[in-house]
C-alpha positions as CSV (number, residue, x, y, z in Angstrom):
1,X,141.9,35.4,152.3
2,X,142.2,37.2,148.7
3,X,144.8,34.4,147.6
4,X,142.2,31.6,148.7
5,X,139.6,33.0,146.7
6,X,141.9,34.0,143.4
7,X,143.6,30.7,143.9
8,X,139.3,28.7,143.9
9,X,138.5,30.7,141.1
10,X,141.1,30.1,139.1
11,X,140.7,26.4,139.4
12,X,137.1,26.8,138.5
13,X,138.3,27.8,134.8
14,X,139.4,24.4,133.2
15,X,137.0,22.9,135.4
16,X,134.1,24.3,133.3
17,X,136.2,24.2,129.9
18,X,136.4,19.9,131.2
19,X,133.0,20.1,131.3
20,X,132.4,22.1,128.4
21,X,134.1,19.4,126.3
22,X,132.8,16.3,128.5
23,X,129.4,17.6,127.4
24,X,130.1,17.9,123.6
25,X,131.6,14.5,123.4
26,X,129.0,12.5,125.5
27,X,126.1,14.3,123.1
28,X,128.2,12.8,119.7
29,X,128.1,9.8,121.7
30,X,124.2,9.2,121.9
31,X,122.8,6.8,119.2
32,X,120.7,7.5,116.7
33,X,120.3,10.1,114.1
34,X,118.8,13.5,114.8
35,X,117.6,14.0,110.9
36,X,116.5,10.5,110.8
37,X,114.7,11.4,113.9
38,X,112.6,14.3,112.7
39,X,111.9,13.1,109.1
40,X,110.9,9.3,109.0
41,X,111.7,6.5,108.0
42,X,110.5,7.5,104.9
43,X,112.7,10.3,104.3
44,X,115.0,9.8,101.2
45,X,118.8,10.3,101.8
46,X,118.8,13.5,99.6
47,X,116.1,15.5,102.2
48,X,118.2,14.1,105.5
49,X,121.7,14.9,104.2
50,X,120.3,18.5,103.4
51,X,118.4,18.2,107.2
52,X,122.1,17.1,108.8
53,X,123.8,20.1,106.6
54,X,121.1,22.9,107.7
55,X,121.8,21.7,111.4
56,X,125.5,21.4,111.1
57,X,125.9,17.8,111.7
58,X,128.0,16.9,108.7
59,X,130.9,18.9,110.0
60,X,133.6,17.4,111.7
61,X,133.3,17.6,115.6
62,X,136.3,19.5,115.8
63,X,134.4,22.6,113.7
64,X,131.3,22.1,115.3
65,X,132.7,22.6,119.3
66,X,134.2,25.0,117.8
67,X,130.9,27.1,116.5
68,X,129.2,25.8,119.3
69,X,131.8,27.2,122.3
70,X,132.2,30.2,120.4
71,X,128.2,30.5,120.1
72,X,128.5,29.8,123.8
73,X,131.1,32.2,125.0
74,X,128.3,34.8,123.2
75,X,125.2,33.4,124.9
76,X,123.7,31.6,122.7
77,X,123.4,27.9,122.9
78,X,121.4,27.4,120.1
79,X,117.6,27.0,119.1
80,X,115.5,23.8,120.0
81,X,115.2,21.5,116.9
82,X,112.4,20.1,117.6
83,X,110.1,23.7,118.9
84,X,113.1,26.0,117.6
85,X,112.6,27.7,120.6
86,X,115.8,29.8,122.1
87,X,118.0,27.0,124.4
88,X,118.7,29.2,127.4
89,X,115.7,30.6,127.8
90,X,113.8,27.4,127.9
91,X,116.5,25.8,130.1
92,X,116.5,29.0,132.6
93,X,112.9,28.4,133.0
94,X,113.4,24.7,133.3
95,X,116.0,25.6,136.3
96,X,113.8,27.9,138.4
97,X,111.4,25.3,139.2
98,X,114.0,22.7,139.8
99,X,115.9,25.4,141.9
100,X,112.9,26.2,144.2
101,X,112.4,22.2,145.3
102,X,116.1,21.5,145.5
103,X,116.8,24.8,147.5
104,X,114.2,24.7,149.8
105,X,114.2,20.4,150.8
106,X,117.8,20.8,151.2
107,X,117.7,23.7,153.3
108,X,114.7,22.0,155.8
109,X,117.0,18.7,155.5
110,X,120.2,20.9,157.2
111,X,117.9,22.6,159.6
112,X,116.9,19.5,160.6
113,X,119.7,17.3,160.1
114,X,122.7,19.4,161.6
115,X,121.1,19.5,165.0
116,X,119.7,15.8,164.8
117,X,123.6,14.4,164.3
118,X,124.9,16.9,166.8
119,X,122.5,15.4,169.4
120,X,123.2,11.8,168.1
121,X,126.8,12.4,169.0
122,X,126.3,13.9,172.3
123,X,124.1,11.1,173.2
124,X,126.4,8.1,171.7
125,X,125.4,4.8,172.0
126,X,122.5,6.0,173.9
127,X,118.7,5.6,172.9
128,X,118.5,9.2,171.2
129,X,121.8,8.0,169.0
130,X,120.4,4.5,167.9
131,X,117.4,6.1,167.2
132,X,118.5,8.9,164.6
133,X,121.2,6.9,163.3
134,X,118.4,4.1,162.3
135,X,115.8,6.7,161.2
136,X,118.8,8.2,158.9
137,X,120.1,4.7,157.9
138,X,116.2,4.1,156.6
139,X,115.8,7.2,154.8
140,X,119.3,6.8,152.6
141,X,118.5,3.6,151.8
142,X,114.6,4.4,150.3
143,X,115.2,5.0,146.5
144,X,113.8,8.5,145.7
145,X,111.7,7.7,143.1
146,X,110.2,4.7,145.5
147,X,109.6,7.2,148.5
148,X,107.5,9.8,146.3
149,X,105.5,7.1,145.2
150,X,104.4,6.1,149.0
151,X,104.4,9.9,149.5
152,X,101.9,10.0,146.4
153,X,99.8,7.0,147.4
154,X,99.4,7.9,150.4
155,X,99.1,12.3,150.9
156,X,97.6,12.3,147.3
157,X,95.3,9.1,147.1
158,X,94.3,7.7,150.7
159,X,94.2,11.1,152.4
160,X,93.6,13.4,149.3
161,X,95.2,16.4,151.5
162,X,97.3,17.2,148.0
163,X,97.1,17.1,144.3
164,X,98.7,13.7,142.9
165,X,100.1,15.3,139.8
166,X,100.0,18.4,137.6
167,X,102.1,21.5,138.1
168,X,100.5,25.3,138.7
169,X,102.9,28.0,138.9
170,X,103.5,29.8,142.3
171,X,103.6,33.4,139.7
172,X,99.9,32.2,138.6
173,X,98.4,30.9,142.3
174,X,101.4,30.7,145.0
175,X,98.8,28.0,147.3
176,X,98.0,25.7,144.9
177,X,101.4,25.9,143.5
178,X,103.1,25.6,146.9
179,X,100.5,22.4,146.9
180,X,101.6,21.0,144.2
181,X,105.5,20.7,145.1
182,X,104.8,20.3,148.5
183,X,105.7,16.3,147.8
184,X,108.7,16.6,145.5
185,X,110.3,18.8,148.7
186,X,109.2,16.5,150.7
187,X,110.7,13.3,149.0
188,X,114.0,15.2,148.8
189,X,113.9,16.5,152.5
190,X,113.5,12.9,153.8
191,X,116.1,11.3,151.7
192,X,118.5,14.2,152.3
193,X,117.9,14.1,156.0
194,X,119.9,11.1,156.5
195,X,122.8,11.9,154.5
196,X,123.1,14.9,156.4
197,X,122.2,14.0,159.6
198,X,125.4,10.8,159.0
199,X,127.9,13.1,158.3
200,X,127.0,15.8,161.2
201,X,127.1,13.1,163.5
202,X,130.1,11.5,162.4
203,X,132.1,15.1,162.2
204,X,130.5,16.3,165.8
205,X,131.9,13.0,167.2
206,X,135.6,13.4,166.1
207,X,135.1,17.2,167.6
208,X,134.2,16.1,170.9
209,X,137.4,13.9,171.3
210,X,139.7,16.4,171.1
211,X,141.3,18.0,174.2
212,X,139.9,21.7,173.6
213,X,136.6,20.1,174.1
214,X,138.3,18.0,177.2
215,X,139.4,21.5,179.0
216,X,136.2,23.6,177.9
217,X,134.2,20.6,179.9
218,X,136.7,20.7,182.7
219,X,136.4,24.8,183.1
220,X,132.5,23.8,184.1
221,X,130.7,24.7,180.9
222,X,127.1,22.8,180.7
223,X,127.0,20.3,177.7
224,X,125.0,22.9,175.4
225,X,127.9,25.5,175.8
226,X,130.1,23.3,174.9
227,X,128.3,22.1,171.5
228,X,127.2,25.1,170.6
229,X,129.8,27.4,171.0
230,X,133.0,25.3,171.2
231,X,131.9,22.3,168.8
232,X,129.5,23.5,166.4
233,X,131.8,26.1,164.6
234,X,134.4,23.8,163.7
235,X,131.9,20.6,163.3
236,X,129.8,22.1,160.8
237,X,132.4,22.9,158.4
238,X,132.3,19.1,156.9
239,X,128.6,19.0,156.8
240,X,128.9,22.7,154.8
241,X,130.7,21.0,152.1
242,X,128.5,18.1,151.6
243,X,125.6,20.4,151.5
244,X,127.3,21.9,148.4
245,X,127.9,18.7,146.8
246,X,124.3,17.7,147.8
247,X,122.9,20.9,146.0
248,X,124.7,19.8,142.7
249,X,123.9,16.3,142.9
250,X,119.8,17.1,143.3
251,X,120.1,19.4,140.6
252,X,121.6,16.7,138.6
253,X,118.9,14.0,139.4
254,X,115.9,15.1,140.3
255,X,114.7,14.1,136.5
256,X,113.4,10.7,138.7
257,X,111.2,12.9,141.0
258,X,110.2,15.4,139.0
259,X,108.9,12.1,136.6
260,X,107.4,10.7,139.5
261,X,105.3,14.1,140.0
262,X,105.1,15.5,136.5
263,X,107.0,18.8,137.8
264,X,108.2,20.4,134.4
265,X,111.7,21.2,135.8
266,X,115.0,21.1,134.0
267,X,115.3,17.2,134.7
268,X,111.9,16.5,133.2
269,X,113.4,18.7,129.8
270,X,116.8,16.6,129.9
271,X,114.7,13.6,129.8
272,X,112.4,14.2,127.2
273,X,115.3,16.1,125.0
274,X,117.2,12.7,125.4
275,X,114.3,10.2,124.1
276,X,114.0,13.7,121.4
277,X,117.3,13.9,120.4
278,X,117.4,17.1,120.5
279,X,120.8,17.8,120.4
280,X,121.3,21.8,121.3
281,X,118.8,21.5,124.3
282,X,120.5,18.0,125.8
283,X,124.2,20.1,125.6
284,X,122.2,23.2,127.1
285,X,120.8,21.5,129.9
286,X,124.0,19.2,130.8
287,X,126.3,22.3,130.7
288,X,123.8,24.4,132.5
289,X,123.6,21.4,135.3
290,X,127.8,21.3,135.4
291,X,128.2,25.2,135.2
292,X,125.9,25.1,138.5
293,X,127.3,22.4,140.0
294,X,130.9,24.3,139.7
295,X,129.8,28.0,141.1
296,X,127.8,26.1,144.1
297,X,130.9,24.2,145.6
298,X,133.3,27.4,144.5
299,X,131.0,29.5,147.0
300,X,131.2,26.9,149.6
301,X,134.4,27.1,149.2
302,X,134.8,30.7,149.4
303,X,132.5,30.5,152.7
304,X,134.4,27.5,154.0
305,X,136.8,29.9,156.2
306,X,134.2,31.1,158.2
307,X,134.5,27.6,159.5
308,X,137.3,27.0,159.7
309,X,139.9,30.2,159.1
310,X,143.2,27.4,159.0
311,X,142.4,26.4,155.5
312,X,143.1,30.1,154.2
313,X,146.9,29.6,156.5
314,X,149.8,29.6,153.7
C-alpha cells in the first residue's frame, strides 16, 4: 500500500510541472496586448513600452516562466493588473464559492445516482431500467447553461420560490445565501445525475455476470444481499473514479453556470480576467484549476484500494 501511494505521488510531480508550463504558454498565446489594453488607443509607444517593461512583458518567455515559477514555488502568483490586488487571495476566494456548488451537486448526484444505476441493472430491460436509463440519457444530453435557464424561468420567474440572480454570502446570511445557490447545485445535480447514474449501471451489470455473484445467488442469498454486500464493493470502484474526474471537470467549467446565475465563483473571475487580459490572474486561476484537478484524482486514487485492494498487488 506505501508503494501505491509513493509510486501516485510521484507521478503527480511532472504532472503539475506539465501544467505549470501548459499554462504559461497558452496565456503568451492569447491576443491582444495587455498595455495596449489598459492605456488606449491613444497611448503613445513611449508610455506602453515603459507599461510592458514595469510588467515584465518585454522579457523573453524563457526569463519570465522563470520569475514567474520561481515567484510560484514562494507563493506568490503575482498582483492583479487591472485592481493590483494579491492573485491567490482573490483566486482562493474565487474557489470557495465554486467549491461549495461543485462539492455539494456532485455529492447529491452520487447519492442519488449510485443506487439509481444499481437498481437499473438489477432490473435490466425491465420498466425500472428503461426508465432511469431514459431519465439519465435526457439529463446528459441538456446543455448546462440551457437547464439553468429553464431552472431560472421557471423556480425564479413563474413560481418566484427563489431569487433569479444576485449572490449573498452564506458567512453574511447562511438562508438567503443557501437561496441563492440553491439553482446552480441544482443545474449541476441534474446534469451529473446521468453521467453517474450511466456508468453505475453499466459497472453493476458486468459485476453481476460473474460467477462469484452466480454462487452467492445459488447459496440462497436475497437479491439485496447480493448487491449490497457482494456487488456494491467491487461495482463502485469505476463510478469512484469518475466522480473524481467529474469534480475536476465542474471546477473547470462551471464559468457557464455561474454566468447564467451571476455566482462570483472562480469561473466567473477566469472569464472576466480573459475579456481583461489580465494576465497574472488568468495563469492564477488556470493553474489553481489544474493543481486541483491533480490532488482530487491523486486522492481517489489513494482511496481506490478500498475498492478494490488488487490494484495495490505487485
Amino acid at each position: 500500500m506505501l508503494r501505491f501511494a509513493l509510486s501516485r505521488i510521484v507521478m503527480a510531480i511532472p504532472t503539475l510541472l506539465i501544467v505549470a508550463v501548459a499554462v504559461f504558454v497558452m496565456i503568451r498565446l492569447i491576443p491582444g496586448d495587455p498595455a495596449q489594453l489598459l492605456l488606449g488607443d491613444l497611448a503613445t509607444p513611449a508610455a506602453l513600452a515603459d507599461l510592458r517593461a514595469r510588467l515584465g512583458l518585454d522579457q523573453s518567455w524563457t526569463t519570465q516562466f522563470g520569475i514567474w515559477f520561481g515567484n510560484m514555488l514562494h507563493g506568490d502568483l503575482g498582483s492583479s493588473i487591472n485592481t493590483g490586488q494579491p492573485v491567490l487571495p482573490l483566486v482562493w476566494d474565487r474557489f470557495l464559492i465554486s467549491g461549495r456548488v461543485v462539492l455539494v451537486a456532485v455529492l447529491f448526484a452520487a447519492m442519488v445516482a449510485v443506487p439509481a444505476g444499481m437498481i437499473a441493472a438489477w432490473k435490466q430491460n425491465k420498466a425500472p431500467d428503461l426508465i432511469l436509463v431514459g431519465t439519465a440519457t435526457l439529463l446528459v444530453s441538456i446543455p448546462t447553461f440551457w437547464l439553468g435557464l429553464l431552472l431560472l424561468i421557471f423556480f425564479g420567474l413563474k413560481l418566484q420560490w427563489l431569487p433569479v440572480v444576485g449572490y449573498v454570502s452564506i458567512g453574511e446570511d447562511w438562508k438567503a445565501g443557501l437561496l441563492y445557490l440553491a439553482m446552480p447545485i441544482l443545474t449541476l445535480f441534474l446534469h451529473e445525475i446521468g453521467v453517474l447514474m450511466r456508468m453505475a449501471r453499466a459497472s453493476t451489470l458486468e459485476v453481476l455476470r460473474l460467477d462469484y455473484i452466480t454462487h452467492a445467488r445459488a447459496k440462497g442469498l436475497s437479491e439485496s444481499a447480493v448487491l449490497m454486500r457482494h456487488a456494491f464493493r467491487n461495482a463502485f470502484g469505476p463510478t469512484w473514479t469518475l466522480i473524481g474526474l467529474v469534480l475536476g471537470n465542474l471546477l473547470g467549467g462551471i464559468a457557464v453556470v455561474e454566468t447564467v446565475f451571476t455566482i462570483p465563483g472562480l469561473g466567473r473571475l477566469l472569464v472576466d480576467s480573459i475579456f481583461a487580459r489580465d494576465y497574472p490572474v488568468i495563469q492564477g486561476c488556470l493553474l489553481f484549476v489544474g493543481v486541483v484537478y491533480v490532488i482530487v484524482n491523486l486522492l481517489i486514487d489513494l482511496c481506490y484500494p478500498i475498492f478494490d485492494p488488487r490494484v495495490t498487488a505487485e
